[in-house]
ROPATOR-116887 format. One line per field, with one value per residue (C-alpha): residue number from 0; residue in three letters; x, y, z. Coordinates in steps of 0.001 Angstrom, whole numbers, padded with zeros to 6 digits, always signed. Example, Ala and Ser with C-alpha at 12.3 -4.5 7.8 and 13.67 -1.06 7.14 Angstrom:
REM ROPATOR-116887
pos	0	1 .
code	ALA	SER .
X	+012300	+013670 .
Y	-004500	-001060 .
Z	+007800	+007140 .
//
This chain:
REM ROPATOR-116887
pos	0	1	2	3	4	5	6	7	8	9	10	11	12	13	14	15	16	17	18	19	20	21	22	23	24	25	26	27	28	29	30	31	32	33	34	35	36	37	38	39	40	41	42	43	44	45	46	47	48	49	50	51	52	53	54	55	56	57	58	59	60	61	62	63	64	65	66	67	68	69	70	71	72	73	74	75	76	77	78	79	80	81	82	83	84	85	86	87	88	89	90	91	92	93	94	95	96	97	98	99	100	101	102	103	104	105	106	107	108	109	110	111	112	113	114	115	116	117	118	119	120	121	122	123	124	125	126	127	128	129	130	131	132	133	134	135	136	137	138	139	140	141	142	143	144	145	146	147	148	149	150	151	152	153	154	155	156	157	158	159	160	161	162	163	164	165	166	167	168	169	170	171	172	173	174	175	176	177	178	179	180	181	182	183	184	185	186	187	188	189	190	191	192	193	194	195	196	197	198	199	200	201	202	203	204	205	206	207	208	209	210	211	212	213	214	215	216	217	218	219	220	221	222	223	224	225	226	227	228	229	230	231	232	233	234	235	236	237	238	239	240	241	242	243	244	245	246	247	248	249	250	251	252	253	254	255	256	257	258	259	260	261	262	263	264	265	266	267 .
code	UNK	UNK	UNK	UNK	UNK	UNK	UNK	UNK	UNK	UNK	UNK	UNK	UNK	UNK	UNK	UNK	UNK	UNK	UNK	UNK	UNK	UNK	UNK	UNK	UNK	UNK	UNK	UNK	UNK	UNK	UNK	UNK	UNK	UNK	UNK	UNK	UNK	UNK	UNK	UNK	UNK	UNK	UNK	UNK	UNK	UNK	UNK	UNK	UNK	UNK	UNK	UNK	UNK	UNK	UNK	UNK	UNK	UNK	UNK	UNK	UNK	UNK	UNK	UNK	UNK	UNK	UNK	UNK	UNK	UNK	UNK	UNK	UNK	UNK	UNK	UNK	UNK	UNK	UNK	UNK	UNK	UNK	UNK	UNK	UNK	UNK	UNK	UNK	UNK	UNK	UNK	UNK	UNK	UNK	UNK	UNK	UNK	UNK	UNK	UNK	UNK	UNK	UNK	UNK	UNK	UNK	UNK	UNK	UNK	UNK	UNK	UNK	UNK	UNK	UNK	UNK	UNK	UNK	UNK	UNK	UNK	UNK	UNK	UNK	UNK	UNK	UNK	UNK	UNK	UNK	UNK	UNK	UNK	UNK	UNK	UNK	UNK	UNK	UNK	UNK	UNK	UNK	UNK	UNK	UNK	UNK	UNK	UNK	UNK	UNK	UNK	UNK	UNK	UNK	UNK	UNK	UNK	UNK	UNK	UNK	UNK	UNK	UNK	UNK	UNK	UNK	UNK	UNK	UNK	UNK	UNK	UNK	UNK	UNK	UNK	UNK	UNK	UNK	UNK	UNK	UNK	UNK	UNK	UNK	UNK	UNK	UNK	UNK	UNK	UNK	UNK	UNK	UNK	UNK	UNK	UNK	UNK	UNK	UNK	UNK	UNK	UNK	UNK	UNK	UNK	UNK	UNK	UNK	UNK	UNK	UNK	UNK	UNK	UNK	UNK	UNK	UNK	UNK	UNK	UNK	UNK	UNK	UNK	UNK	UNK	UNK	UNK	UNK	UNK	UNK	UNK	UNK	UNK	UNK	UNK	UNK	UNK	UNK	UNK	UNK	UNK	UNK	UNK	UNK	UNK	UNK	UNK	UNK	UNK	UNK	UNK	UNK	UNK	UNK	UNK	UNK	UNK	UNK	UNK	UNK	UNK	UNK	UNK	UNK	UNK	UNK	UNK	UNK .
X	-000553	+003524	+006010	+010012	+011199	+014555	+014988	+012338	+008785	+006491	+002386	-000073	-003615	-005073	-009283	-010131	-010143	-006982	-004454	-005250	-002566	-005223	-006953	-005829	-003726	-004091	-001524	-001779	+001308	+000567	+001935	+004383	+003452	+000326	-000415	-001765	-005322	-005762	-006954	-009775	-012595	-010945	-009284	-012005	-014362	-011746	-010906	-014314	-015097	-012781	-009322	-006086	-005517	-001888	-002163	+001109	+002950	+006024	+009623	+010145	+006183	+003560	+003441	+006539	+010236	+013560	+015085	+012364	+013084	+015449	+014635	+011583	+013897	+014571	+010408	+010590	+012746	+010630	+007847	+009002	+010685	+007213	+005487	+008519	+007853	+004114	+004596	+002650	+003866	+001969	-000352	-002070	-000248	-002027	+000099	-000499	+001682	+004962	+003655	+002325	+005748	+006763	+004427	+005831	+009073	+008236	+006284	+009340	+011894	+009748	+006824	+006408	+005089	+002448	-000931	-002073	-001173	-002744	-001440	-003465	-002278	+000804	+003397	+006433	+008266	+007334	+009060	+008088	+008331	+010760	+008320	+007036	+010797	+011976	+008867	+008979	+012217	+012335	+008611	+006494	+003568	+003500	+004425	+001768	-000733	+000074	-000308	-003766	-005008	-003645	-004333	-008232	-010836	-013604	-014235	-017235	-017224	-020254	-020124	-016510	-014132	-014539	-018473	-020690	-019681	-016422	-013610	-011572	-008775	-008656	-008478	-005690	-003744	-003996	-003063	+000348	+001346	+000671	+002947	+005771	+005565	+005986	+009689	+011754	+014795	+014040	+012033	+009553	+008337	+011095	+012648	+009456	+009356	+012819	+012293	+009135	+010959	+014270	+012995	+013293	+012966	+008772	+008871	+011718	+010136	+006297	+008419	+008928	+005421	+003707	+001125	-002748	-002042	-005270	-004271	-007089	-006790	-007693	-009745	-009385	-005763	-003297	-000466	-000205	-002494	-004120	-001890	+001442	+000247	+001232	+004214	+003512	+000008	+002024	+004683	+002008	+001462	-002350	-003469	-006816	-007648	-010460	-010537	-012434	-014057	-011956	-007739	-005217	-006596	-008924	-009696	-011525	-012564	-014340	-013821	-016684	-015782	-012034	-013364	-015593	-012814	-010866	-013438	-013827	-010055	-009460	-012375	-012262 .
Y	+015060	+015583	+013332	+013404	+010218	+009930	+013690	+014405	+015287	+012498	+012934	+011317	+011546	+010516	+010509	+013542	+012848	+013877	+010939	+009648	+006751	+005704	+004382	+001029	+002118	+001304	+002179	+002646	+001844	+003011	+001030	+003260	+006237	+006928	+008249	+008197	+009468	+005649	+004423	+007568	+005353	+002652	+005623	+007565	+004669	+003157	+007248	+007338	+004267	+004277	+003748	+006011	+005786	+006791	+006630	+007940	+009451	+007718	+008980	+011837	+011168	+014165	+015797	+013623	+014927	+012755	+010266	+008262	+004102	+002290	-001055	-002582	-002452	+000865	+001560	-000851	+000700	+004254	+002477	+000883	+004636	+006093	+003731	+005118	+008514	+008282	+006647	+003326	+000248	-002211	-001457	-003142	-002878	-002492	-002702	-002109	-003826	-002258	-001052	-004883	-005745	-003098	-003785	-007658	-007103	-004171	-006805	-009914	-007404	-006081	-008917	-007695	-004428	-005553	-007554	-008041	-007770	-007192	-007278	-006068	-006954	-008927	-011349	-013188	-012436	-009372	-008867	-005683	-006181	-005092	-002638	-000711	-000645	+001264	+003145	+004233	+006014	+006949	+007534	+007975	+009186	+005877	+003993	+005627	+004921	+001584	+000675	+002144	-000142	-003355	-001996	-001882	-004725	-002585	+000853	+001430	+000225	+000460	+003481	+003937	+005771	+008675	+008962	+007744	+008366	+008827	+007812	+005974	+005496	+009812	+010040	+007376	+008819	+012452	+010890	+009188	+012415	+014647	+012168	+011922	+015597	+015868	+014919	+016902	+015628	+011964	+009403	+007667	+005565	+003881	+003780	+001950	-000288	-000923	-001690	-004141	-006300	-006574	-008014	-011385	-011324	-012406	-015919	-015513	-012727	-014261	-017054	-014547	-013351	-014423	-012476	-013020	-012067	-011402	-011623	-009586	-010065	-008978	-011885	-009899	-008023	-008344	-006604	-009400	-012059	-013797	-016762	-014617	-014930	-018553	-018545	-016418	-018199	-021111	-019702	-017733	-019550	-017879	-016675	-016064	-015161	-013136	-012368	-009551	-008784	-006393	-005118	-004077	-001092	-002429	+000336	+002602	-000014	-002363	+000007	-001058	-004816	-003585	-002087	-005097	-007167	-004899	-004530	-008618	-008909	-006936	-008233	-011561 .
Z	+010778	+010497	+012042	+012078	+011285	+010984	+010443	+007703	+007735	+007370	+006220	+007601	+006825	+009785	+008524	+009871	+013450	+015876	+016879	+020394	+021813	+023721	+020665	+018366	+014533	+011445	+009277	+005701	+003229	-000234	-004183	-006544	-007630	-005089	-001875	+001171	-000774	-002592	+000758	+001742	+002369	+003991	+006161	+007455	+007742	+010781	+012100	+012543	+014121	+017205	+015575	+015028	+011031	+010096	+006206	+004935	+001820	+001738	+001925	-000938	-001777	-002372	+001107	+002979	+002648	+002802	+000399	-001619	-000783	-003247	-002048	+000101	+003234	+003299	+003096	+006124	+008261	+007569	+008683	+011670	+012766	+011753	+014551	+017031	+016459	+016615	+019718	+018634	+020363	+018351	+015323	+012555	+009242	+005851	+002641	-000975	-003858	-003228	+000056	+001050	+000342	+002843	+005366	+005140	+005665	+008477	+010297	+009748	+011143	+014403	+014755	+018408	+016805	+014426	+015837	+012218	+008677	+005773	+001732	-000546	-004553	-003121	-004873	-004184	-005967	-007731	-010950	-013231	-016667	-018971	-020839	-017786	-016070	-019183	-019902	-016088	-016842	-020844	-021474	-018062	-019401	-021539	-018308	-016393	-019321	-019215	-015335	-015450	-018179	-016027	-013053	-013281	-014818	-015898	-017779	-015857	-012182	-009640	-007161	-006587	-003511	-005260	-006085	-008497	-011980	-011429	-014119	-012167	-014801	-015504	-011629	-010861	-014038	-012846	-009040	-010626	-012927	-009627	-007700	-010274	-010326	-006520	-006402	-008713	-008022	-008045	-010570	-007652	-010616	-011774	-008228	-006755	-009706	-009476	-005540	-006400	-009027	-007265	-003815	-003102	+000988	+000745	+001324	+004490	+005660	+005980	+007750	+010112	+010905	+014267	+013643	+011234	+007737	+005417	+001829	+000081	-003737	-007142	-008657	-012333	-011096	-014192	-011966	-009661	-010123	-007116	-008094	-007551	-003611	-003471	-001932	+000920	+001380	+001833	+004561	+006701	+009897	+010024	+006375	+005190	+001370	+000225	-003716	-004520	-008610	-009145	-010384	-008843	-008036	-005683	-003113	-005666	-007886	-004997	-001849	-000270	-000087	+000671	+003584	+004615	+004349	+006368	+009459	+008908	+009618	+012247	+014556	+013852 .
//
């Protein structure tokens, strides 16, 4: 599905079923240097179960044109015009690293517009180290290399997203090369990284939320360790934790108890 917001196409996989305002949203906010494809089970498990799914590539991402975010408020204001021009008056927001951060500050800016949130891999703040900031721009390969062997806690995980046997570290490395690739003009990488390790708005921004917030988390994530959630757990007027055994990577690496989390959180 293609949207204009604010003058460029915008991607959205929607899980194989048509959009239908009629019908509750989920939307889908992926981490740097992904795309709308980390979250395919968790996607087509709602489409298919009586939600709209809006899972989108951001700005200047894969399949979506415009200017890619410099900061975490600019990927909040996309997402906030991407509920206008969907016509979406309220929806349920699900964030990724970067893209939790995102969906945060999207929901502190326009609380009326969100029912629920939920951060997956979050910190406050988020700082990028040294290493991977330079390596994102000099040496991306090396970067990318690197990400991959914090981002996941196990060489050989059960059944994944992607199928049985699948190498989840070749995939998410070929996923990150084919995004990088995607934008010619523009380093996503070091941009996104940049974005993550520069915000400081968490903490006053989960102030902000009305709204539940379910802060699902990597018990074995070396990105952003469950204990980087601690601030915003402690400003979120109505939190709930559940750590998953698994990195940062979570979706492929525990999708199914991503998604059960998921379905948990939005019911309850």
């Amino acid at each position: 599905m293609e949207l204009l917001v604010h003058g460029h196409k915008a991607f959205c996989y929607t899980g194989g079923k048509p959009f239908d305002a009629a019908k509750p949203t989920l939307v889908f906010v992926h981490g740097v240097l992904n795309d709308h494809s980390v979250w395919i089970l968790q996607s087509r498990y709602f489409a298919h179960h009586g939600w709209n799914v809006l899972a989108v590539d951001l700005p200047g991402h894969c399949r979506s044109a415009g200017e890619p975010p410099s900061t975490v408020e600019e990927g909040a204001d996309f997402v906030l015009g991407l509920l206008d021009a969907a016509g979406v008056k309220q929806a349920v927001l699900v964030g990724h690293s970067w893209g939790s951060l995102i969906a945060l500050e999207a929901t502190a800016r326009a609380p009326e517009r969100v029912s629920r949130l939920a951060l997956l891999g979050t910190a406050s703040p988020m700082p990028v180290s040294a290493v991977l900031l330079e390596n994102s721009q000099q040496d991306p390969p090396k970067a990318i290399h690197l990400v991959n062997v914090f981002s996941h806690s196990t060489m050989a995980p059960p059944p994944s997203a992607l199928g049985p046997g699948t190498w989840l570290h070749g995939g998410a490395q070929a996923l990150m090369r084919r995004v990088l690739a995607s934008n010619p003009k523009v380093n996503v990488f070091h941009r996104g990284f940049v974005a993550c390790d520069r915000y400081r708005g968490g903490e006053a921004a989960m102030a902000r939320v009305t709204c539940p917030v379910l802060f699902l988390l990597g018990r074995d994530d070396a990105m952003t360790p469950p204990r980087a959630a601690r601030p915003l757990q402690d400003k979120a007027r109505d939190g709930r934790t559940v750590l998953v055994p698994a990195g940062h990577q979570m979706m492929t690496e525990a999708p199914d108890l991503v998604l059960q989390a998921l379905k948990d959180f939005v019911r309850a």
